[in-house]
C-alpha positions as CSV (number, residue, x, y, z in Angstrom):
1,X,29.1,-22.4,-1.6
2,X,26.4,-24.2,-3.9
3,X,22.8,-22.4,-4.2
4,X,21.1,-25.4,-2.5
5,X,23.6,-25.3,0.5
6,X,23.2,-21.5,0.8
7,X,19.7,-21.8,1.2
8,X,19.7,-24.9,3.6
9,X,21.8,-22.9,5.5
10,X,19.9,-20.2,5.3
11,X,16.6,-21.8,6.3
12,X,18.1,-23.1,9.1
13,X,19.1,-19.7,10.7
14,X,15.9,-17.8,10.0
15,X,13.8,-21.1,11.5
16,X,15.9,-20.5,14.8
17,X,15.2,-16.7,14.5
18,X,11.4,-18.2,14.6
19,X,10.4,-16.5,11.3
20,X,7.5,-18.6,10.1
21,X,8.3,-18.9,6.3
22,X,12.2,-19.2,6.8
23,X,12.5,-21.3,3.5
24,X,10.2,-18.8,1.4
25,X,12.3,-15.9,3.0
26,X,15.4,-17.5,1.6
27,X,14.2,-18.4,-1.4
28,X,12.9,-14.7,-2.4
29,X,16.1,-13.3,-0.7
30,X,18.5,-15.4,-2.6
31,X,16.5,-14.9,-6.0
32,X,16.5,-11.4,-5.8
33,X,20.4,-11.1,-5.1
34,X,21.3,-12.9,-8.2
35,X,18.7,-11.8,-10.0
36,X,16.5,-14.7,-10.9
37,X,13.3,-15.9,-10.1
38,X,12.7,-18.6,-7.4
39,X,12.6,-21.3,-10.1
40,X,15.9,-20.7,-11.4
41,X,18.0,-21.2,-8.1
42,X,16.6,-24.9,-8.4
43,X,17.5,-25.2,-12.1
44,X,20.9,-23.8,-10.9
45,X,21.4,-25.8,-7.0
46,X,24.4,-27.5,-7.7
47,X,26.1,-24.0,-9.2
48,X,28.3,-21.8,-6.5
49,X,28.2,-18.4,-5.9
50,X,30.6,-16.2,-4.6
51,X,32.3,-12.6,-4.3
52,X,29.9,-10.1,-3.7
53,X,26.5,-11.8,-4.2
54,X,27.5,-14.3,-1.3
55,X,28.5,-11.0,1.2
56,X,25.3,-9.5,0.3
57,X,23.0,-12.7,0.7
58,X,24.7,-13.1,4.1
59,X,23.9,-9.4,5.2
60,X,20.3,-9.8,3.8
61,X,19.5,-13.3,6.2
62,X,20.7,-11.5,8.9
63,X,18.9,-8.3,8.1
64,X,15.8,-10.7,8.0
65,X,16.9,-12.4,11.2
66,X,16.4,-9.1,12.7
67,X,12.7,-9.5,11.3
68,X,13.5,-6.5,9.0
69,X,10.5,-7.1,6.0
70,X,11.7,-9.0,2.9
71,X,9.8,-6.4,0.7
72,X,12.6,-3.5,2.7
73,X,15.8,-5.4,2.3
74,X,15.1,-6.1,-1.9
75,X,13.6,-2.5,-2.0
76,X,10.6,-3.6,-3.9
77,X,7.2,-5.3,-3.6
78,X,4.3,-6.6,-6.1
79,X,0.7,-4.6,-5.9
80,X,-1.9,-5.1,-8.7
81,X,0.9,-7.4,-10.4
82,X,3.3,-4.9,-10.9
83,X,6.6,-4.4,-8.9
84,X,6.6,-1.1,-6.9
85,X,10.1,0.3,-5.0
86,X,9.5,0.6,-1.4
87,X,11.6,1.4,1.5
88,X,11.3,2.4,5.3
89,X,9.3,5.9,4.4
90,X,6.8,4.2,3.1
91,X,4.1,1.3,3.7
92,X,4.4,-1.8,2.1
93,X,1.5,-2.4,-0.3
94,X,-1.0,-5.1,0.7
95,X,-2.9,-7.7,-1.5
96,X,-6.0,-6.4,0.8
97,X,-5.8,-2.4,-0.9
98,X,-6.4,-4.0,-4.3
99,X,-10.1,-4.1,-3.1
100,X,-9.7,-0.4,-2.8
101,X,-8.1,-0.5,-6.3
102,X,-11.5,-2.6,-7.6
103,X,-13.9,-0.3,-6.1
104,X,-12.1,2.7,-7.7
105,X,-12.5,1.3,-10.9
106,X,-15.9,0.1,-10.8
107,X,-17.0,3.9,-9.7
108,X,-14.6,5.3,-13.1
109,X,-16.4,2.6,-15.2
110,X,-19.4,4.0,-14.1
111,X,-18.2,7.6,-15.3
112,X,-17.1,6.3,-18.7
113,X,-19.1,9.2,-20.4
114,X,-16.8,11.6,-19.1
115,X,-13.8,12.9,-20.8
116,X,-11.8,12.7,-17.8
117,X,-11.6,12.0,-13.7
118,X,-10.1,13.4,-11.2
119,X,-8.9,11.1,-8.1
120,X,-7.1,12.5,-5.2
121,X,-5.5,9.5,-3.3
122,X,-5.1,11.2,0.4
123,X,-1.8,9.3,2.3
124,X,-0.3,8.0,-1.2
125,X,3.0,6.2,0.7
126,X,4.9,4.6,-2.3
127,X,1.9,5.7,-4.8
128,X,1.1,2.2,-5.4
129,X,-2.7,3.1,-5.1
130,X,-2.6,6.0,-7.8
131,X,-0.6,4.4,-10.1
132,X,-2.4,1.3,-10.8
133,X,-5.5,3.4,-11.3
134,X,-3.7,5.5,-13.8
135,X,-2.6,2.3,-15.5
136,X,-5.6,0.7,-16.0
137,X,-7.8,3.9,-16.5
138,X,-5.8,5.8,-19.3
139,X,-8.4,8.9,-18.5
140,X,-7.7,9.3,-14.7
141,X,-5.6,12.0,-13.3
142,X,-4.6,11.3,-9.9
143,X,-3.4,13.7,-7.1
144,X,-1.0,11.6,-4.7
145,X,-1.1,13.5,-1.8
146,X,1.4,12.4,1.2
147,X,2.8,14.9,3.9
148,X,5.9,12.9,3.5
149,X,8.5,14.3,0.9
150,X,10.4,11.2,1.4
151,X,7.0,8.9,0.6
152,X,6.4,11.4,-2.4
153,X,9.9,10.9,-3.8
154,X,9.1,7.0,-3.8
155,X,5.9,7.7,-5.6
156,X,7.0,9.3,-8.2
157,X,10.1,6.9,-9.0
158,X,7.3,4.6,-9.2
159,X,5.2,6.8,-11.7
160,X,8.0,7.2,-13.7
161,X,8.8,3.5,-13.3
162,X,5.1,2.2,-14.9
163,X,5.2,5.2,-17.5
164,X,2.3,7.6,-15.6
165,X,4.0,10.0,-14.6
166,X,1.6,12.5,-16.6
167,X,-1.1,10.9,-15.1
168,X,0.2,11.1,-11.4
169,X,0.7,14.5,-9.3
170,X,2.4,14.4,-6.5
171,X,1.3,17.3,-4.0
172,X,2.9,17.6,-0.3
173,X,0.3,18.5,2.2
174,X,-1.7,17.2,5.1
175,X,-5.1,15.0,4.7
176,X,-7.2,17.7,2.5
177,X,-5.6,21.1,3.9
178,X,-3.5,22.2,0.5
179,X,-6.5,21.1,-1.4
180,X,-8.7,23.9,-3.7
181,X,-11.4,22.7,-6.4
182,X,-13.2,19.3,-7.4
183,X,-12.8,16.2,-7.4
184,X,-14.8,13.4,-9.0
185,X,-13.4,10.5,-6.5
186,X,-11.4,10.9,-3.1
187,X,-9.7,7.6,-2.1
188,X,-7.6,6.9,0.9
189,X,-5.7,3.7,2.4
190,X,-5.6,5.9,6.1
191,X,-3.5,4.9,8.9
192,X,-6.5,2.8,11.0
193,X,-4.8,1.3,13.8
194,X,-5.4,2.8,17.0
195,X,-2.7,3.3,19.8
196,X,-3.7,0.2,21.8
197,X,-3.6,-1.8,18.8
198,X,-0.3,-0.6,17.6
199,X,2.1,-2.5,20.7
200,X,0.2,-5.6,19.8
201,X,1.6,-5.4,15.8
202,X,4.5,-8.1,14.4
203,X,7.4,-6.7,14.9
204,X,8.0,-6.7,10.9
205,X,5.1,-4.4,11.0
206,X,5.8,-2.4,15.0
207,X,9.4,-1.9,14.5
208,X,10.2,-1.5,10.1
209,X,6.9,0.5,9.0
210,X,6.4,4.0,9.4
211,X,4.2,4.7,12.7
212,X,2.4,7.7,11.3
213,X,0.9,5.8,8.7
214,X,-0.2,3.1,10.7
215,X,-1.5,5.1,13.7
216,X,-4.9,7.0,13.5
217,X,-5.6,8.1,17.3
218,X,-6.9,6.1,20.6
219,X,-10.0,4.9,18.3
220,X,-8.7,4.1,15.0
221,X,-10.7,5.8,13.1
222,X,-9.7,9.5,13.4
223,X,-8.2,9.9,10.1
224,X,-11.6,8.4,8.7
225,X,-13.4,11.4,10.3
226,X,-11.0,13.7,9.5
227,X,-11.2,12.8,5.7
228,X,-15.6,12.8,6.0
229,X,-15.7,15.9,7.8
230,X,-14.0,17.8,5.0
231,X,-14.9,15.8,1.8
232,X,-17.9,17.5,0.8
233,X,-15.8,20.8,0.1
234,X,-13.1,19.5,-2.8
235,X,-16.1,16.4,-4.1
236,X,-18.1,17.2,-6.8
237,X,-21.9,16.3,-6.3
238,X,-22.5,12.8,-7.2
239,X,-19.0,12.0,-6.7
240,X,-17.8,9.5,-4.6
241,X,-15.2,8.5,-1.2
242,X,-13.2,5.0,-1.1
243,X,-11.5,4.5,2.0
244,X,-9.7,1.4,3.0
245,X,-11.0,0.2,7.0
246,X,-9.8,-2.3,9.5
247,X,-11.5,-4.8,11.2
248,X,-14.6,-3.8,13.2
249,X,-14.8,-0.7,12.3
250,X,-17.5,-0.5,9.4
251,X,-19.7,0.7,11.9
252,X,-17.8,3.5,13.0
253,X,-17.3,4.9,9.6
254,X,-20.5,4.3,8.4
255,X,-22.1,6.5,11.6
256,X,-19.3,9.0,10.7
257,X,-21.3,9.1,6.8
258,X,-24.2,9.5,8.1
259,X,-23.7,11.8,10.6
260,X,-21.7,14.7,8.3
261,X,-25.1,14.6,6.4
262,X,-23.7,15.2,3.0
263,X,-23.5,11.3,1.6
264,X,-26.2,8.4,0.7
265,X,-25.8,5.3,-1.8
266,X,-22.9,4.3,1.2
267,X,-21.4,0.5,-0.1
268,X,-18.8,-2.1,1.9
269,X,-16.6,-3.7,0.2
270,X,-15.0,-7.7,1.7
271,X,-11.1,-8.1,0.8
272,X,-10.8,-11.7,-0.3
273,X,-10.4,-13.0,3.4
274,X,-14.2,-12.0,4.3
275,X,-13.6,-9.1,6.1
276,X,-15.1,-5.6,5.6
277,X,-12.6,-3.7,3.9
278,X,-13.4,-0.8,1.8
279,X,-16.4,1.6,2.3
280,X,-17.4,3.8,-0.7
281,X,-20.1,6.7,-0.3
282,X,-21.7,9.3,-3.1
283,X,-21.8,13.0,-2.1
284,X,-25.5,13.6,-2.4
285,X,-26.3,15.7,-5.5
């Protein structure tokens, strides 16, 4: 069958499957079977594949049918412009965390003095977090924490795939339990959806993603608390907390700042659709 038929055809099945960007879907699906970018399979429409590549195309549009996540059936999706290998262990990066990424940077900027800085990046999923930080800030060591040993064995193929792997430690443990010493920044994209929220998700999102990343707790922002309440012990003074937030729930986290007693200078960051995404606090000194 000819590229441009295969994807007509394609279209057609995921439109009736009511998947809101069936030609896009194809597109990427198609592209990343033979290897090429998007703008190649219309250099190419008139050619004709077969064999294998056709099978697998086939398997992947019904895969998608299924609302499976593009970013799960290729096994890989772009954060910070680079390409990071994902599966069902782990969350799929979100343009929204590069805010988190940002605010990260800005604070290391700010430490440009020092010889070095230590980042612990609590719930690391595919490590996506830690390792653009490590690639863009050459004196960084990160600790990707997960207490996933499938997540941590995504991580570190991704590490090794961008060439940090020196720079990235990948520790199994729990939120801060296995942790001893000090850190100069804790950051953390938590699970913040709370258990009412979590029926209401796409079904790309519900049924694909990993629910215990996803899900904090009956309010949302347990894993917030959790991460406040014992901070102060493995920060440095004058050292910060960046943690990613859902919507409507500044406040929360904010009172949950205050309220430990042990951070001031608190700042929100908006992800590029205007909503409060990131909060970043300084352990008082």
């Amino acid at each position: 069958m000819h590229i441009h038929d295969m994807l007509v055809t394609a279209e057609a099945v995921l439109r009736s499957s009511g998947l809101p960007t069936p030609r896009l879907d194809a597109e990427v699906l198609l592209a990343a079977c033979l290897g090429c970018d998007r703008l190649a399979l219309y250099r190419a429409s008139s050619d004709t594949v077969t064999g294998e590549a056709t099978a697998t195309f086939t398997d992947w549009i019904e895969r998608r049918s299924r609302r499976e996540p593009v970013a799960y059936i290729v096994g890989e999706k772009e954060f910070w412009s680079l390409p990071f290998s994902v599966d069902g262990h782990v969350l799929i990066p979100r343009p929204d965390t590069e805010v988190l990424v940002e605010e990260t940077l800005r604070i290391c900027r700010d430490s440009a003095g020092r010889d070095s800085v230590t980042i612990l990046d609590v719930g690391t999923g595919s490590g996506a977090i830690s390792v653009a930080l490590a690639r863009e800030c050459r004196q960084v060591t990160v600790v990707a924490l997960d207490n996933s040993l499938h997540a941590l064995r995504v991580a570190r193929r991704n590490a090794e795939r961008h060439r940090v792997r020196d720079s990235v430690v990948c520790v199994l443990g729990n939120l801060l339990e296995p942790l001893r010493g000090k850190f100069d920044i804790i950051i953390s994209n938590p699970p913040y959806i709370s258990e009412g929220e979590y029926d209401r998700l796409p079904p790309e999102v519900r049924d694909y993603e990993p629910r215990d990343a996803l899900v904090a707790g009956p309010r949302g922002t347990e894993v917030h608390e959790a991460l406040i309440g014992g901070a102060a012990d493995i920060l440095r003074q004058g050292g910060w907390i960046v943690m990613e937030m859902g919507a409507g729930q500044r406040g929360a986290v904010e009172a949950a700042l205050r309220a430990s007693g042990n951070f001031d200078d608190m700042r929100v960051r908006p992800d590029y659709g205007g909503i409060d995404r990131v909060v970043a606090a300084r352990r008082r000194q």
